[in-house]
N, C-alpha and C positions, 0 to 999 in steps of 0.2 A: 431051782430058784435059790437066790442068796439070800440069806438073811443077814439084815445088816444092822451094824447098833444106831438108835435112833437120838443119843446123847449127843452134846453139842461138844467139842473138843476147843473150841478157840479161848483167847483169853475177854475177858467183860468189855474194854476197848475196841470200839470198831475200827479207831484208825490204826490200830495195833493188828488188827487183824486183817484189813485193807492190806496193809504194806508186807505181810507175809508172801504169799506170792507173787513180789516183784524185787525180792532180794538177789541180785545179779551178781555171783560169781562169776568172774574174769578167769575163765582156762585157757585163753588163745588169743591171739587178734580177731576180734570182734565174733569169739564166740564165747557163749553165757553159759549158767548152769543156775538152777533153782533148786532148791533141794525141797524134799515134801510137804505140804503144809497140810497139818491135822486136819483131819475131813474123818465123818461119819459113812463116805460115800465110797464105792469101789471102783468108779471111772470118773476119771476129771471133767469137768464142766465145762462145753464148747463154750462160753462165754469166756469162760476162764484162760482157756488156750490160745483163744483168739486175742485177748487185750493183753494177755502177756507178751505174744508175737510180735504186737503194735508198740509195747513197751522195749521191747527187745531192739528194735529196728529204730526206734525215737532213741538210743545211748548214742546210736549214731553220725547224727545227722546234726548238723550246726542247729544253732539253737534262735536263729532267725528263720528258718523254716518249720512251719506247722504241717499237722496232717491235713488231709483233705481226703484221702481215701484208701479204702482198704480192700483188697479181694482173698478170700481165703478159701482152701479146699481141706475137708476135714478126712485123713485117710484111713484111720484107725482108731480105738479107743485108746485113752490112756492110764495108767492106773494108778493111784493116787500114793501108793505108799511107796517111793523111788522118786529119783531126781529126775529133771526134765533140762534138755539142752535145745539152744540155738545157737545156728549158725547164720550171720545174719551177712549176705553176700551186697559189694557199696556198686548195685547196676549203672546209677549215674548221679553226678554230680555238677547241678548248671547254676547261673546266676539267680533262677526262678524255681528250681523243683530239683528233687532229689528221689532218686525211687530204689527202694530195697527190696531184697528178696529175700525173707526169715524162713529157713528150715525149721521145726520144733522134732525133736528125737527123743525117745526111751528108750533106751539100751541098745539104743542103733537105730531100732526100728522108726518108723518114719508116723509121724503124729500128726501134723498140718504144716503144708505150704502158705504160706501168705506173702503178697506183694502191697506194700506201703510207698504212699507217694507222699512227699512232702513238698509244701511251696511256702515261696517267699509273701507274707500278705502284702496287698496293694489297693488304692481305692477304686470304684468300680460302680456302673448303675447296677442295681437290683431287684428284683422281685420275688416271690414265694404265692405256694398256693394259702388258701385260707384255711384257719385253725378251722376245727370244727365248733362248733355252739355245744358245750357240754357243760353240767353240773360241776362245781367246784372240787377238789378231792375232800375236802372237809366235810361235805358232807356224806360222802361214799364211806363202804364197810372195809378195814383193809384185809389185803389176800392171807396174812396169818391168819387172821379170826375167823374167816371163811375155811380155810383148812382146818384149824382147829374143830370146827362145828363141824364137819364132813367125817371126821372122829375115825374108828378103826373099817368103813368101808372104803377107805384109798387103800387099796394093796398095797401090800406088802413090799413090794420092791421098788415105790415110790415114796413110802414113808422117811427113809433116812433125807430127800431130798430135799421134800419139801416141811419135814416136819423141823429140819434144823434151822436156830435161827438165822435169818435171811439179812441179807448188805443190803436188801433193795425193798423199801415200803412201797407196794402194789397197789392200788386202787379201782379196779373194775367197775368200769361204768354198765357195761352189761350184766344179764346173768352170769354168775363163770360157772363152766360146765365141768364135770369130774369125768363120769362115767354113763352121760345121756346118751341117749340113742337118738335124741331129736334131730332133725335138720334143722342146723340153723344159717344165717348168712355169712357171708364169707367175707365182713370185717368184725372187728372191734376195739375198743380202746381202751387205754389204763395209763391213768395220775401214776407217776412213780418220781422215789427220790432217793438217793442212797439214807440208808440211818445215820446219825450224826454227821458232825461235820466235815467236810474233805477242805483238807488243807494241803493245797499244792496249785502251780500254776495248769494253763488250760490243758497240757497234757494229759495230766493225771485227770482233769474230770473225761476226758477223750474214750482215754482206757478203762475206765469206768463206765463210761455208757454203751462203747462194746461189749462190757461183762452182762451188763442189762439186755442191750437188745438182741441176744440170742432166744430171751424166755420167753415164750407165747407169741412170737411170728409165725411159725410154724405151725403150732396148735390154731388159730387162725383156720388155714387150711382144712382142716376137718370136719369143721360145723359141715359146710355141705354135703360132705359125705355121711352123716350121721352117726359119725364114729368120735366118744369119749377119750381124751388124750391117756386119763386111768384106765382104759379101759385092757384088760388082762392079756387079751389075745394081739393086741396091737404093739410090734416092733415099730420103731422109730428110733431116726438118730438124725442128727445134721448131718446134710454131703458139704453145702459148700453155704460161704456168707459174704457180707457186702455191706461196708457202711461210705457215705459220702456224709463229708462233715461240709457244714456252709456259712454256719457263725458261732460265735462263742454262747456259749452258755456253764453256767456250774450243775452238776447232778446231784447235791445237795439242794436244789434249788427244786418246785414241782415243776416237771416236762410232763406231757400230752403224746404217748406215745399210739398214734393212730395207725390201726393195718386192715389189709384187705387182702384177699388171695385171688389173682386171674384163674387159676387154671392146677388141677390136679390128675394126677395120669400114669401108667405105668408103676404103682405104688410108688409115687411119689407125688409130693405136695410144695408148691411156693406160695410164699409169702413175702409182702408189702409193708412198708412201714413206714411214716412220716415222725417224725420226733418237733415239737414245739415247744419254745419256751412258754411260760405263763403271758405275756406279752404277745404271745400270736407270731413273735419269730419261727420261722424254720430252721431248724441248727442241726439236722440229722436226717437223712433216707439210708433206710436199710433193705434189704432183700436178702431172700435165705431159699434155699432149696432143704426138703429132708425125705428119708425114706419114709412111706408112711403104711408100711406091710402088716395085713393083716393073717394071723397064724392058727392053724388048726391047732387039736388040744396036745400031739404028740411033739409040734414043734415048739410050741408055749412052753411046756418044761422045761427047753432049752433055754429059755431066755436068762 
């Protein structure tokens, strides 16, 4: 097992720290380079690699097309102290939509594929399902103070993750479970906002709220099974993700990140997610597949 430092390395500014991983070196036509951004952690954050991808593929694309959707496949870890590359390939180009294909690489090796589609906005009738009826975030306990309280029985090899300080204020409307064995249901929901303020147009909150909804879709999944996301023996990792975007929103702003999970199998788990503005808009569905392997004690060392 690794032991990692659990000190926070960024500077006091969030939006300083925000803009660190989306500093694009230009090495080629339309391929990018980011070079490492201090982390306490030893594999990069599928949130991270995915809204960089999105980032990566938006340098591209005129700037009268927006996102509307993303599909990503996650193939390997990445490791935080080295530079990270895209290749971002221009598959089409139409008066309504534009669709790219971002490679992500470390040192050749292959990190995640993702395909991004852009379109032209245009007006349109509408509909969305309904927000859920939930307590305000104001009044809930946030996901820092609750880890905090959970103190040194989160192991070890989750502490650098979740102990350092977080871009994304959480709010749990449910229990949030560590290392239960209960069965629980197979949704749940959480108020979340980035920390301070984001200043940039809707792109940037875009890429941001992929960086978000990688964290607890997945976990999600598990209640059913009775298996704690901390829990020692349990490998996980995202295989593949999915956001469809549908109206604007800021993530400085509170969203209602509501999930569910159909169906888990083959040690593997998917998850569901609706994203709502404070106003009851729908402005995001996500969906995530991950591995959710659980490990006897000779393979557990290996983690």
């Amino acid at each position: 097992m690794h032991a990692l430092p659990e000190s926070n390395p960024y500077p006091d500014d969030p939006e300083v720290e925000r803009r660190l991983g989306y500093e694009f070196e230009d090495i080629a036509p339309d391929h990018y380079r980011v070079q490492p951004v201090p982390s306490g952690l030893l594999r990069l954050y599928g949130g991270m690699v995915a809204s960089q991808c999105l980032a990566a593929a938006r340098l591209t694309v005129p700037a009268d097309k927006v996102a509307h959707s993303l599909h990503a496949y996650f193939l390997q870890p990445g490791l935080t102290d080295r530079p990270v590359d895209f290749a971002v390939t221009r598959e089409s180009d139409g008066r309504t939509f534009a669709n790219r294909m971002v490679r992500m690489t470390q040192n050749g090796a292959p990190i995640l594929n993702m395909m991004a589609s852009f379109k032209k906005p245009e007006p349109s009738a509408r509909h969305c399902v309904a927000m859920p009826d939930v307590p305000p975030p104001e009044s809930l306990t946030s996901l820092a103070d609750l880890v905090a309280a959970y103190g040194d029985r989160l192991p070890e090899r989750h502490r650098p993750f979740w102990r350092r300080r977080q871009q994304i204020d959480w709010r749990p409307l449910e229990f949030f479970p560590f290392d239960e064995h209960e069965v629980r249901p197979a949704s749940r929901s959480f108020w979340f906002r980035a920390v301070g303020m984001v200043d940039g147009p809707l792109d940037v909150h875009q890429r941001l709220l992929t960086y978000a909804s990688d964290l607890h879709i997945f976990h999600t999944a598990l209640g059913p099974l009775g298996i704690g996301w901390a829990n020692d023996f349990l490998q996980s990792s995202s295989l593949d993700h999915a956001v469809w975007f549908h109206d604007e929103f800021r993530v400085d702003e509170w969203l209602l990140y509501a999930m569910d999970s159909p169906a888990a199998s083959d040690a593997m788990a998917l998850g569901r997610g609706n994203v709502f503005r404070r106003d009851g808009t729908l402005v995001a569905t996500v969906s995530q597949q991950g591995l959710a392997r659980m490990l006897d004690e000779e393979r557990k060392g290996k983690l």
